[in-house]
C-alpha positions, 0 to 999 in steps of 0.5 A, a space after each residue: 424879137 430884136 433885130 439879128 445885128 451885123 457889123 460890115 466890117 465882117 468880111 463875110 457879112 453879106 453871106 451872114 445878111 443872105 443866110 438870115 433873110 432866107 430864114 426871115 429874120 429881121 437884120 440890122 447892119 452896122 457900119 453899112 455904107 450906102 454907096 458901095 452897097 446899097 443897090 446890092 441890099 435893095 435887091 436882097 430886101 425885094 428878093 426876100 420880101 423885106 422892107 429895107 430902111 437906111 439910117 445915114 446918121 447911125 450908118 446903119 441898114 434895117 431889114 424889116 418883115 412886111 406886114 401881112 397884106 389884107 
């Protein structure tokens, strides 16, 4: 299944970001800024056991399910 796909200049995109990583679904954000938000997406990731990658050339931001521990 492909990434749901969020675009920052939403003004309720963290609440959309919430809503879908309690469900576990895998999110992309486009237009991410690192700076103003980075910390506040870090956490979320942990919270939700997710992994969360930056791409600062495309700006965006990737959460990613974990692989199931062994």
């Amino acid at each position: 299944m492909k990434p749901l796909r969020i675009d920052c200049a939403q003004e309720n995109w963290k609440l959309l970001l919430k809503r879908n990583l309690q469900d576990q679904i895998e999110v992309t954000l486009d237009g991410f800024d690192y700076l103003a938000d980075g910390q506040f997406c870090e956490l979320l990731a942990l919270s939700h056991l997710m992994d969360f990658r930056l791409d600062v050339r495309n700006k965006t931001g990737r959460f990613t399910k974990r692989p199931p521990a062994p």
